[in-house]
Backbone as CSV, one residue per row, in Angstrom:
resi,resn,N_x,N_y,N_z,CA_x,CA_y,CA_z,C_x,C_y,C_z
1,UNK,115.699,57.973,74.688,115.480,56.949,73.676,114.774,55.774,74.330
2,UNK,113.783,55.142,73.770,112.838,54.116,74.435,112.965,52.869,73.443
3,UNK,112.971,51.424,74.211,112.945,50.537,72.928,111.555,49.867,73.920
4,UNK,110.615,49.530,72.536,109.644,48.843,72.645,109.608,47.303,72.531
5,UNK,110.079,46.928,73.635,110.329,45.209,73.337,109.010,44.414,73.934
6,UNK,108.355,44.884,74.940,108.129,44.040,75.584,106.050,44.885,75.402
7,UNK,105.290,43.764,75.364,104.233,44.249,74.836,103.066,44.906,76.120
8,UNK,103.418,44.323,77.714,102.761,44.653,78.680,103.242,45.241,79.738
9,UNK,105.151,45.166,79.446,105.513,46.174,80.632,106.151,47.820,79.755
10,UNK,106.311,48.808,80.794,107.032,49.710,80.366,107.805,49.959,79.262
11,UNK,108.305,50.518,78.237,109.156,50.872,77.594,110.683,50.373,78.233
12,UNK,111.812,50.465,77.973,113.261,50.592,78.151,113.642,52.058,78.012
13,UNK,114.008,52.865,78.971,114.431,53.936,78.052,115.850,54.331,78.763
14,UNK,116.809,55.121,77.724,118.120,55.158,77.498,118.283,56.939,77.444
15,UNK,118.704,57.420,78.723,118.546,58.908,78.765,120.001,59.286,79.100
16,UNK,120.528,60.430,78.603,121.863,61.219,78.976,121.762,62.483,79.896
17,UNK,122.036,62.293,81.115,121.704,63.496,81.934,122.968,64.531,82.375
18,UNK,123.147,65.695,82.099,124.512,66.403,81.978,124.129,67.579,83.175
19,UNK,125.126,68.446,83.355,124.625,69.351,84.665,126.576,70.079,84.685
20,UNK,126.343,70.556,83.317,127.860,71.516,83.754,127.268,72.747,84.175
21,UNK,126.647,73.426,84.827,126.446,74.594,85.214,126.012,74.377,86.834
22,UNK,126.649,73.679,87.693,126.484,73.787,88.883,125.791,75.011,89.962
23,UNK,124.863,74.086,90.706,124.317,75.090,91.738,123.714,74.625,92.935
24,UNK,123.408,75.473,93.780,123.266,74.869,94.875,121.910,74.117,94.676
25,UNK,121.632,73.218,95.679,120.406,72.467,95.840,120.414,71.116,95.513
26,UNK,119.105,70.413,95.261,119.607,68.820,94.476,117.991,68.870,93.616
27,UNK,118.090,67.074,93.164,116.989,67.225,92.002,115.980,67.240,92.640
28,UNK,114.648,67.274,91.542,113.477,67.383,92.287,112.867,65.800,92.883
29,UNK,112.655,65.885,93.725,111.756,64.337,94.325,110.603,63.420,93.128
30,UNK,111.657,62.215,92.691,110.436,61.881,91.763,108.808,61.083,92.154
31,UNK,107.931,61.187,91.725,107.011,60.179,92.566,107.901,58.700,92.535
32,UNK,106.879,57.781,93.686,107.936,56.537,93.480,107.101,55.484,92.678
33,UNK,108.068,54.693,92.019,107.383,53.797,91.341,108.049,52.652,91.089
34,UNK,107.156,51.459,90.638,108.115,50.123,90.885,108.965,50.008,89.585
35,UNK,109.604,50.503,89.984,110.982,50.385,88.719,112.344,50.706,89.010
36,UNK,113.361,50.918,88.731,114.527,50.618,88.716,115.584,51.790,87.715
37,UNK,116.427,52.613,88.575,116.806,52.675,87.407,118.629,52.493,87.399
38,UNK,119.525,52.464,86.709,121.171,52.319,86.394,121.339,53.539,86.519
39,UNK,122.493,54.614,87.424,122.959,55.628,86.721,125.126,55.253,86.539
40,UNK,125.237,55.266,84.846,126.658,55.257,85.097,127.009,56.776,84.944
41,UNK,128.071,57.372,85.502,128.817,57.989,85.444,129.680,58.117,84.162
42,UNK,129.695,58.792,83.119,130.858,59.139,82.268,132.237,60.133,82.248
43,UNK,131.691,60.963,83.560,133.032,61.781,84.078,133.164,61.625,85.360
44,UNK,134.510,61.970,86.295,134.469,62.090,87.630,134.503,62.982,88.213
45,UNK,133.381,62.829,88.902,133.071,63.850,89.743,133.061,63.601,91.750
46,UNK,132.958,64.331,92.197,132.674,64.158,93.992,131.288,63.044,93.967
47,UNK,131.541,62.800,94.980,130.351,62.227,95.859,129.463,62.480,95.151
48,UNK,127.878,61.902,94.508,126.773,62.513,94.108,125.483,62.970,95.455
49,UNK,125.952,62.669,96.296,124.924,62.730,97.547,123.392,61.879,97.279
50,UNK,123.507,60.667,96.870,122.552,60.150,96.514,121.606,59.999,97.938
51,UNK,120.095,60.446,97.823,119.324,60.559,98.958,118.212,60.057,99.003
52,UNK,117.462,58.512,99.651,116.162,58.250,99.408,115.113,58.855,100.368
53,UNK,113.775,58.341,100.451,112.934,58.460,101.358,113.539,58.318,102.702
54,UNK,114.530,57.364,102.945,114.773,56.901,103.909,116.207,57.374,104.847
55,UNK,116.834,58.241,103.807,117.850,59.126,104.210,118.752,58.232,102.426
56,UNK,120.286,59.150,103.312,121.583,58.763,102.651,121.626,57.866,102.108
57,UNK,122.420,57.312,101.385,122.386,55.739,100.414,124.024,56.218,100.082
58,UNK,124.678,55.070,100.841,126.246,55.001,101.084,126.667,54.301,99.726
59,UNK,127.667,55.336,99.149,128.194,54.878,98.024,129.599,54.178,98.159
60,UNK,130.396,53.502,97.364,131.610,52.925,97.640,132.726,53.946,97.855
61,UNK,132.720,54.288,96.944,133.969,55.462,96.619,133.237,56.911,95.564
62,UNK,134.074,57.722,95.446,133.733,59.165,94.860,132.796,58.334,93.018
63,UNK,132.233,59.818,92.977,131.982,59.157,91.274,133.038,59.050,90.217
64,UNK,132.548,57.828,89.434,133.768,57.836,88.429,132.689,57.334,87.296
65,UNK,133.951,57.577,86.385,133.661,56.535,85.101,134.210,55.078,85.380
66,UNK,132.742,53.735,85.431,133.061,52.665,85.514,132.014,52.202,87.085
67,UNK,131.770,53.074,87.613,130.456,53.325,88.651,129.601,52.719,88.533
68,UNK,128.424,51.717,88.991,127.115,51.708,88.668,126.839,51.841,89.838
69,UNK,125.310,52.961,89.806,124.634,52.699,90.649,123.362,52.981,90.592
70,UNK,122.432,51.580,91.128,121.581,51.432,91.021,120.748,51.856,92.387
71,UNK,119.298,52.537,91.513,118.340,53.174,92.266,116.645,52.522,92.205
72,UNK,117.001,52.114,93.590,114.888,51.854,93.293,113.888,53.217,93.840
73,UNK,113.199,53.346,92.520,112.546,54.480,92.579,110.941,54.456,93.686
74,UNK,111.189,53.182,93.979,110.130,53.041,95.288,110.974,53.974,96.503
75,UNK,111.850,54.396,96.074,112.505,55.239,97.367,112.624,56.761,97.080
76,UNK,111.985,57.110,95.637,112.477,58.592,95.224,113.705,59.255,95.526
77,UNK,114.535,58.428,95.023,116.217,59.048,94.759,116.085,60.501,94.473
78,UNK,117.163,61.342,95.446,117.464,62.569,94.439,118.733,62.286,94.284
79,UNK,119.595,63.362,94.076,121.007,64.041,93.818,121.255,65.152,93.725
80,UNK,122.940,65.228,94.849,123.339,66.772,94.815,123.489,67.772,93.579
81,UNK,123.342,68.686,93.483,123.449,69.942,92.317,124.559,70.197,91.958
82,UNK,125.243,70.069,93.252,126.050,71.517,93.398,127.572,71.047,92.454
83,UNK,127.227,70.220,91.724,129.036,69.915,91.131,128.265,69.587,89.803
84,UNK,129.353,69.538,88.782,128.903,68.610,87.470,128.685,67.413,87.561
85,UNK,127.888,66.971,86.297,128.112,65.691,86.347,127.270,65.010,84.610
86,UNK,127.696,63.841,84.322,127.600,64.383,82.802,127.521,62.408,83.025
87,UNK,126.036,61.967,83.289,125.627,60.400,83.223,124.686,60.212,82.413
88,UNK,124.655,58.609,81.838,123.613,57.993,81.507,123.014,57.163,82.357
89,UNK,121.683,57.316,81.974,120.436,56.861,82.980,120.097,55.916,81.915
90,UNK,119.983,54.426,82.678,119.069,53.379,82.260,117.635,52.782,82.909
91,UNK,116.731,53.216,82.594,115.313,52.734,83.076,114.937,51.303,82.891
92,UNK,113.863,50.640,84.124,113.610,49.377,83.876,112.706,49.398,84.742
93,UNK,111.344,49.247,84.431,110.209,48.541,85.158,110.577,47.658,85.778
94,UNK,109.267,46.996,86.979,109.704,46.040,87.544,108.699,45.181,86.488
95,UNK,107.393,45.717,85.779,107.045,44.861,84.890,107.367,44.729,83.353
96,UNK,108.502,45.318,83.281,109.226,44.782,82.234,110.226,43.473,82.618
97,UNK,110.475,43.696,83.976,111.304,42.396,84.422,110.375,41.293,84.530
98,UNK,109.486,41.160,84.663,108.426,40.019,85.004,108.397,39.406,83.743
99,UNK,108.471,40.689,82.964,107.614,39.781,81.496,108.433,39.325,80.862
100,UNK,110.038,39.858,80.961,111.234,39.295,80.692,111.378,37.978,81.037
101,UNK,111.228,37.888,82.240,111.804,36.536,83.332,110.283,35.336,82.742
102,UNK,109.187,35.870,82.698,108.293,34.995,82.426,109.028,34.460,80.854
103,UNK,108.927,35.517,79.903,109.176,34.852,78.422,110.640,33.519,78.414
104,UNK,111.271,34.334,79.550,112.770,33.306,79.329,112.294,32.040,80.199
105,UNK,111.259,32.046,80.938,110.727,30.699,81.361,111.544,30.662,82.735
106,UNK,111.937,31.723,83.494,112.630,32.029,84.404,111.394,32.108,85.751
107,UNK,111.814,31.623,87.041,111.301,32.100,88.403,111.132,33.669,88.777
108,UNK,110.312,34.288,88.944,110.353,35.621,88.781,110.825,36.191,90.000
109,UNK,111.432,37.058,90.330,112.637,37.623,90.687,111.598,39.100,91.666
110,UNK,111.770,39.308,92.953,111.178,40.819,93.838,111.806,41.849,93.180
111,UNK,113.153,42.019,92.181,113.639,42.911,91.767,114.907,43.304,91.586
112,UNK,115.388,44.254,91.968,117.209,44.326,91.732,117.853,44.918,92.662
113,UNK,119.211,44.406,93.570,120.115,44.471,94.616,121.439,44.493,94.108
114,UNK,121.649,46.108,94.606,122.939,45.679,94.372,123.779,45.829,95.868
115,UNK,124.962,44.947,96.146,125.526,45.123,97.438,126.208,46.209,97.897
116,UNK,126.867,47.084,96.755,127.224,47.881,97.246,126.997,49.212,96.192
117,UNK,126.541,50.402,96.583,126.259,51.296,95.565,127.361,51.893,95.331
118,UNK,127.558,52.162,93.803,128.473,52.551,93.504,129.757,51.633,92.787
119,UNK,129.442,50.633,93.034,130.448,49.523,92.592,130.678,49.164,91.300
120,UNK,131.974,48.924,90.765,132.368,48.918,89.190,131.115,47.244,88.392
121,UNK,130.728,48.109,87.393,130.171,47.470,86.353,130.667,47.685,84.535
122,UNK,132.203,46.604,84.490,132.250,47.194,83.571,131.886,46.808,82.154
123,UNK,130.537,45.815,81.979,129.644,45.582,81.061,128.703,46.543,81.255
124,UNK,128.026,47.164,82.040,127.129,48.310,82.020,128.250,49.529,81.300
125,UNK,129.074,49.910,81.413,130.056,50.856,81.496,130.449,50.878,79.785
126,UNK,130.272,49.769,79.391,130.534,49.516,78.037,129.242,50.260,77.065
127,UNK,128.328,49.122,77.925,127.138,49.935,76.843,126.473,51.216,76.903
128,UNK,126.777,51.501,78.054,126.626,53.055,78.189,127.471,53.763,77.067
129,UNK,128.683,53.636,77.053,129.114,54.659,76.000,128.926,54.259,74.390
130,UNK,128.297,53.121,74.386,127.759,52.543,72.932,126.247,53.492,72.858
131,UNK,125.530,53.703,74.102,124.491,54.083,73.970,124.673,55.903,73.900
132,UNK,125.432,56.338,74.810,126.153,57.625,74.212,126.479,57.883,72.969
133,UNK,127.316,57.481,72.201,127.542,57.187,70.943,125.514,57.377,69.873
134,UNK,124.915,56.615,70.819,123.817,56.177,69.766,122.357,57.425,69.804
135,UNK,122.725,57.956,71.172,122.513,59.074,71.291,122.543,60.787,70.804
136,UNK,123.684,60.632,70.244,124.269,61.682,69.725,123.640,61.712,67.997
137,UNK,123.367,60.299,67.907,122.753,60.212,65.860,121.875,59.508,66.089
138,UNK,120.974,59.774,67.066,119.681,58.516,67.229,119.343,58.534,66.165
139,UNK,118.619,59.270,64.714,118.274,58.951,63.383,119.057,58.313,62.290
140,UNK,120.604,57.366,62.975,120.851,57.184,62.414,121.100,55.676,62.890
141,UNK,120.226,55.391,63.640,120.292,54.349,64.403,118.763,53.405,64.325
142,UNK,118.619,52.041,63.621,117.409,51.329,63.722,116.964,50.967,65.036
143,UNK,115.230,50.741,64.641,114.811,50.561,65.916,115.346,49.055,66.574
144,UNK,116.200,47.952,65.422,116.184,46.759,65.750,117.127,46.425,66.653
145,UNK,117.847,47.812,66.542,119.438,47.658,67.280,118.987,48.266,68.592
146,UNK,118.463,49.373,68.531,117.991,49.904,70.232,117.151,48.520,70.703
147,UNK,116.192,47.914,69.963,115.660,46.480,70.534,116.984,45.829,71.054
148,UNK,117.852,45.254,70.570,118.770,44.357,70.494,119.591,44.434,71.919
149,UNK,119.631,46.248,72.365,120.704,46.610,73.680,119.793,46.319,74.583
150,UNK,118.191,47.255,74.422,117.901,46.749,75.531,117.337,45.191,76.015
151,UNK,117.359,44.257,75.214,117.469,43.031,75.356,118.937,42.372,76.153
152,UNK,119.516,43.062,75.746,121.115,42.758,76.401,121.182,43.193,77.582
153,UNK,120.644,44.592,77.573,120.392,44.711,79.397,119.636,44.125,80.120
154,UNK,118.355,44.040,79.692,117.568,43.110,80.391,118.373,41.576,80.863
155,UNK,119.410,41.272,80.518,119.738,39.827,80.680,120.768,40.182,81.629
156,UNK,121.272,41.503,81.310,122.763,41.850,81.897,122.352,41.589,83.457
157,UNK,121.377,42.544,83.812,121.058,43.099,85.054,120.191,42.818,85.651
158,UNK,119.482,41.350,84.945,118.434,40.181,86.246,119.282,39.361,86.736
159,UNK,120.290,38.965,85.607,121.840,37.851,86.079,122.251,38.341,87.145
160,UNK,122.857,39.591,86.908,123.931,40.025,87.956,122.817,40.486,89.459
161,UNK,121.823,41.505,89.355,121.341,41.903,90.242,119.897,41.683,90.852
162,UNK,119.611,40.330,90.156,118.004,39.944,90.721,118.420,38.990,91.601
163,UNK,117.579,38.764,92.316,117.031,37.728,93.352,116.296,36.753,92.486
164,UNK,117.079,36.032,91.671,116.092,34.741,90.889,116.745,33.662,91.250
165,UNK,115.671,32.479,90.521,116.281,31.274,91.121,117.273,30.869,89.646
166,UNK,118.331,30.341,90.576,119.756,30.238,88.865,119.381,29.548,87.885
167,UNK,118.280,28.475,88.204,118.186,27.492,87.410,116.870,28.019,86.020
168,UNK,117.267,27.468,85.172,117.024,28.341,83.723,116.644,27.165,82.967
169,UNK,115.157,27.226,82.011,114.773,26.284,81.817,114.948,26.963,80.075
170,UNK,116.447,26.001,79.464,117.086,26.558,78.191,116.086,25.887,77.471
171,UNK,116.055,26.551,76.103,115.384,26.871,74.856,115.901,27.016,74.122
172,UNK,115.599,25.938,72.973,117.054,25.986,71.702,116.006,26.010,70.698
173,UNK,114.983,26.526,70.715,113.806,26.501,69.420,114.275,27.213,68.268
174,UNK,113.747,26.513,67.169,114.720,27.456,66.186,113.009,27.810,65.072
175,UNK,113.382,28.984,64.275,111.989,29.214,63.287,111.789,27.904,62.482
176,UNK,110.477,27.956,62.379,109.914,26.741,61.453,110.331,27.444,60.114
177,UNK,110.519,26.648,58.897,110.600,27.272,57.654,109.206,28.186,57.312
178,UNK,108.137,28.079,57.731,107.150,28.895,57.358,107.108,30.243,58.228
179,UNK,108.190,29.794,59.339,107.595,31.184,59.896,109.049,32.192,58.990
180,UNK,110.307,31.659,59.217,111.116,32.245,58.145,110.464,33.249,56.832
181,UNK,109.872,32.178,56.276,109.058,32.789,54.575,108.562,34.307,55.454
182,UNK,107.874,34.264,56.496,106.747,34.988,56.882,107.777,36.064,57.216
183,UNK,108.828,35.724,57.718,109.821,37.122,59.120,110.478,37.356,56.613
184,UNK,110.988,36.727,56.112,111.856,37.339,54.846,110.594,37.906,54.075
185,UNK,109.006,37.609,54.033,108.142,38.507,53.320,107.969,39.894,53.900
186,UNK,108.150,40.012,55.441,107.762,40.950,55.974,109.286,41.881,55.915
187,UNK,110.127,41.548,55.590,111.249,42.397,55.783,111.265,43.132,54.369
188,UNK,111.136,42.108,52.902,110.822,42.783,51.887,109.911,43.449,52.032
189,UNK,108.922,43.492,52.496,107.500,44.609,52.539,107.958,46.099,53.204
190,UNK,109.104,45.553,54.087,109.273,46.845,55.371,110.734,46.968,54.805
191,UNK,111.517,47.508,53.404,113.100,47.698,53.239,113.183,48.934,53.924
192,UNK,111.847,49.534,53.280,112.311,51.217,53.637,112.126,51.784,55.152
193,UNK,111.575,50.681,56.054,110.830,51.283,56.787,111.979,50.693,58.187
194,UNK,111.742,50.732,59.339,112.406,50.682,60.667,111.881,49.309,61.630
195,UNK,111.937,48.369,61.042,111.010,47.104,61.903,111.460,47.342,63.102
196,UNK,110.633,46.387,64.175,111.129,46.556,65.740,111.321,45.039,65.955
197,UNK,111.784,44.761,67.066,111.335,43.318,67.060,109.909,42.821,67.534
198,UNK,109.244,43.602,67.948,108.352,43.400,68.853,107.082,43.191,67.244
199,UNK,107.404,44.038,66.089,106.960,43.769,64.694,107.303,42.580,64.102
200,UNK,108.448,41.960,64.086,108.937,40.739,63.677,108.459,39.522,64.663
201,UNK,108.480,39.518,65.855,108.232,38.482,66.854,106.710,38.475,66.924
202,UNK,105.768,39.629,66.514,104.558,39.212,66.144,103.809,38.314,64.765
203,UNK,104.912,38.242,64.004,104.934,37.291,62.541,104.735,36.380,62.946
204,UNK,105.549,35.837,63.951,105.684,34.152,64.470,104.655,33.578,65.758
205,UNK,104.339,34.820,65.954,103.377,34.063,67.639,104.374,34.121,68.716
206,UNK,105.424,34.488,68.363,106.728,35.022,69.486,106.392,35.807,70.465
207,UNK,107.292,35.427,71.803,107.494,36.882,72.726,108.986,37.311,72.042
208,UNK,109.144,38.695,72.578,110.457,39.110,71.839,111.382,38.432,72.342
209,UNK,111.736,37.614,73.354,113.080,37.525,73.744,113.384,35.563,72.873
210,UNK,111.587,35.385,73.340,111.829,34.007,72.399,112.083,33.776,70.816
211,UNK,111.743,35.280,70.255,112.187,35.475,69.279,113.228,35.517,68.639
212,UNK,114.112,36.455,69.694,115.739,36.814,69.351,116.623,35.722,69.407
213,UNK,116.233,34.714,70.589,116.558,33.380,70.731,116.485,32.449,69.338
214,UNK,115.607,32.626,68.715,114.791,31.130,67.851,115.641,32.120,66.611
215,UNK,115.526,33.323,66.145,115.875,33.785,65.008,117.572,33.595,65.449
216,UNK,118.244,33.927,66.011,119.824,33.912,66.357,119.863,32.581,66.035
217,UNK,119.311,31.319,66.607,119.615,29.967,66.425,119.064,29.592,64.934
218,UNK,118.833,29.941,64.232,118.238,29.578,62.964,118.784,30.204,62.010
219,UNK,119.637,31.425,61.983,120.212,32.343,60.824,121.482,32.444,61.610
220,UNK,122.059,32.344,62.544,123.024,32.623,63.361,123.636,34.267,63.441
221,UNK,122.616,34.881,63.230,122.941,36.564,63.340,122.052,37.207,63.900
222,UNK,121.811,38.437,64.322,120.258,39.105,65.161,119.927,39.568,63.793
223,UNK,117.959,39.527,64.278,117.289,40.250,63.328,118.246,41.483,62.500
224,UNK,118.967,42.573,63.266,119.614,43.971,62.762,120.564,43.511,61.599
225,UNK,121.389,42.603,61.907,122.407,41.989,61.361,121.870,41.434,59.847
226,UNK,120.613,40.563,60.155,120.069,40.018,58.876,119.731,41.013,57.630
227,UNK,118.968,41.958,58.491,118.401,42.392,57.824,119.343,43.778,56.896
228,UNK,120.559,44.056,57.718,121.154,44.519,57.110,121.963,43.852,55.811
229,UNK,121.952,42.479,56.095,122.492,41.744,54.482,121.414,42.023,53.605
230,UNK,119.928,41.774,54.114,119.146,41.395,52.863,119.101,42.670,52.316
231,UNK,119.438,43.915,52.972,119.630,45.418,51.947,120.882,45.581,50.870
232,UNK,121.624,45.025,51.481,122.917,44.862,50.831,122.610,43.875,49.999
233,UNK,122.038,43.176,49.726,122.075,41.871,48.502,121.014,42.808,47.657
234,UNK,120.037,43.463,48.428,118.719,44.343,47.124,120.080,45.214,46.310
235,UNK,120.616,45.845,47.239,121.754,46.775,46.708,122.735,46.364,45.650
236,UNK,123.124,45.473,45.923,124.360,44.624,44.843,123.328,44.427,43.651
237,UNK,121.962,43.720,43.899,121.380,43.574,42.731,121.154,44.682,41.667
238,UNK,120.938,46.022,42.279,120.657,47.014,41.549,122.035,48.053,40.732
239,UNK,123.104,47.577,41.561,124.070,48.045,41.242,124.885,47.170,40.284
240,UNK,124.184,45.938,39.739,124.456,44.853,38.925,123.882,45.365,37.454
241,UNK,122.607,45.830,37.763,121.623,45.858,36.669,120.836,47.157,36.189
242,UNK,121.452,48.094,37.124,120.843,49.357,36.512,121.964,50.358,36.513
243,UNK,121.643,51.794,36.027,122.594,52.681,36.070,122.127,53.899,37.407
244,UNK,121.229,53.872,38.378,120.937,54.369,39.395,121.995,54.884,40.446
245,UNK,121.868,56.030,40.766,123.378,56.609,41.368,123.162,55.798,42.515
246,UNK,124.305,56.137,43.589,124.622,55.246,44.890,123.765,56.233,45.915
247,UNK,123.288,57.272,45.677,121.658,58.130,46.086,120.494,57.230,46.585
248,UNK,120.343,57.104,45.058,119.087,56.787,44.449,118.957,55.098,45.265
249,UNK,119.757,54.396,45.152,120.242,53.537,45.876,120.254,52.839,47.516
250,UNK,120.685,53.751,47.638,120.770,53.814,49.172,119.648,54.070,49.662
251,UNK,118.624,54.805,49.321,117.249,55.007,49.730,116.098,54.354,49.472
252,UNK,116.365,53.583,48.155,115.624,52.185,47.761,116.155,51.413,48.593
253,UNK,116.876,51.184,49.319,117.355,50.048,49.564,117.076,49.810,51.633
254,UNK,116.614,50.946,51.743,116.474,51.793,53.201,117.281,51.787,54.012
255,UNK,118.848,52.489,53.294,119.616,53.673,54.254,119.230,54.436,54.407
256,UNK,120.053,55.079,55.899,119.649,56.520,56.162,119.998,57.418,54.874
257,UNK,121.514,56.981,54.264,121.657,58.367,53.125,123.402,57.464,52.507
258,UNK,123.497,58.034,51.617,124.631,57.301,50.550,125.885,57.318,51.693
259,UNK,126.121,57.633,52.765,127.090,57.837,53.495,126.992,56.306,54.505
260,UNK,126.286,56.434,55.107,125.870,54.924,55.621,125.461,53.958,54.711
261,UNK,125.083,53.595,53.542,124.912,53.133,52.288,126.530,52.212,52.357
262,UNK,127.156,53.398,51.624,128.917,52.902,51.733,129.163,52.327,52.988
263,UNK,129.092,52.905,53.889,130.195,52.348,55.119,129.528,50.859,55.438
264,UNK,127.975,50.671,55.348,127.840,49.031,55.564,128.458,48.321,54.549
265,UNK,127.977,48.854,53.215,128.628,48.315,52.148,130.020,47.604,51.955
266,UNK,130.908,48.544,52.341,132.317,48.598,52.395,132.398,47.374,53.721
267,UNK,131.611,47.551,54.708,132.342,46.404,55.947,131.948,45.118,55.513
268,UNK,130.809,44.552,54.808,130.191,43.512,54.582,130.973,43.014,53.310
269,UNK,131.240,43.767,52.012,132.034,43.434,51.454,133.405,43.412,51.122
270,UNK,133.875,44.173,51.643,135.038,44.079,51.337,135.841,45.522,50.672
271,UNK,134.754,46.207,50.079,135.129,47.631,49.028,133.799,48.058,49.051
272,UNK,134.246,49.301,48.546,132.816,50.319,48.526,131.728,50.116,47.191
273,UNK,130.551,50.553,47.305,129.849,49.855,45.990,130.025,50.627,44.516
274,UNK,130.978,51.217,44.489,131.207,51.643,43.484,132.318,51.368,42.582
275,UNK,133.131,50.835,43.602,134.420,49.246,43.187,133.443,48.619,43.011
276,UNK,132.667,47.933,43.455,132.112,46.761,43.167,131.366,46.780,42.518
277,UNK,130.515,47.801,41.854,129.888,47.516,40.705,130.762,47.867,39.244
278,UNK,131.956,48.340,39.546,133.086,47.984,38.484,133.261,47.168,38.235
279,UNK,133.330,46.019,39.006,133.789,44.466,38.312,132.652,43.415,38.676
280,UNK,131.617,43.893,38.879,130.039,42.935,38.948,129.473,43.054,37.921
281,UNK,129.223,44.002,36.623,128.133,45.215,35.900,128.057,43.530,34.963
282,UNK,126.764,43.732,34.584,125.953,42.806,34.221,126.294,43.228,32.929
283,UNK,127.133,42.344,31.848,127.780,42.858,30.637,126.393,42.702,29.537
């Protein structure tokens, strides 16, 4: 899974790598390149024999769930075969970090260190199994929300593991009312469709992260969040004023399907929309 946030570096991408059929040998040598990647662990297993250009790469303790360890692929990491092992892999350019650290108005950073490989991360550890989870129904998942994590990582893992300078030059910009009109015309234009942010933060003259910033401080919710009310308010309207099944509905309104339809429905309000257009119906 890839989120497109950033307009000049790499993709983000969010991969599940499994290996229950053990055998001898290890992976293949990747070319090297300036990027970065997370592997957590979701089961425990032995030692992974993690191996660069340069030999061995000493881990803390055996693999577990709650593990991170981070790999620079300027070293072509492999790993042993010969056991299971059932992880998610998080990818990160080093020029997705630049363009990150530039937009946040940040000192730009040689890259990511961690002190000891293998060592508990248990905010990485979290979103890994959110991203597991998101994995398993990626079509049932917007592109605004895969924007949204890997924005969260990007912040997670320059904080904790870059070489930057601490000092952070904050930004409390909030949308002008015209650019608002512009991000609520373009969301009505796009109900049915999958915005990104990198689509929304081009409305305004935004980079994405100054985006997520200025829209959070101005509506106090993320783009995903918003935009999931303004479906739910098209929805209530139609379920006010027409006789259209909760189908027909849900797909005007751009759910995946009457099943996710309800379940936002039901959390945002309170009851499912079929209580609620019992005691709403436009007499």
């Amino acid at each position: 899974m890839r989120a497109e946030v950033f307009s000049q570096g790499q993709p983000i991408s969010f991969t599940r790598l499994t290996n229950m059929r053990p055998q001898p040998g290890r992976s293949l040598t990747p070319q090297p390149e300036e990027a970065f990647v997370f592997q957590m662990p979701l089961i425990s297993s032995p030692d992974p024999g993690i191996r660069g250009s340069s030999g061995n790469l000493d881990a803390s303790t055996s693999c577990r769930p709650g593990a991170c360890y981070l790999l620079d692929l300027r070293s072509a990491p492999t790993r042993r075969l010969d056991m299971p092992f059932d992880t998610m892999r998080l990818f990160l350019a080093q020029s997705a970090i630049e363009e990150f650290t530039d937009q946040k108005g940040r000192r730009r950073i040689g890259g990511l260190v961690q002190a000891t490989l293998g060592a508990s991360d248990p905010v990485l550890f979290r979103l890994a199994h959110t991203l597991q989870a998101v994995l398993q129904q990626p079509d049932l998942t917007s592109s605004l929300f895969v924007d949204y994590i890997a924005l969260a990582f990007c912040e997670h893992v320059i904080t904790r593991y870059g070489k930057a300078d601490p000092s952070i030059r904050t930004r409390r910009a909030s949308l002008a009312p015209w650019q608002m009109r512009r991000i609520e015309d373009f969301f009505a234009a796009h109900l049915h469709g999958n915005p990104s942010i990198i689509d929304l933060a081009r409305q305004c003259g935004f980079s994405t992260s100054h985006f997520s910033e200025a829209f959070k401080q101005t509506t106090g919710s993320t783009p995903h969040q918003w935009l999931l009310k303004r479906r739910i308010e098209r929805a209530k309207s139609q379920l006010r004023e027409s006789d259209a099944s909760l189908a027909t509905i849900a797909s005007d309104c751009g759910f995946f399907d009457q099943s996710h339809f309800s379940r936002v429905f039901s959390r945002l309000e309170g009851c499912g929309p079929k209580e609620w257009r019992l005691h709403n119906r436009s007499r």
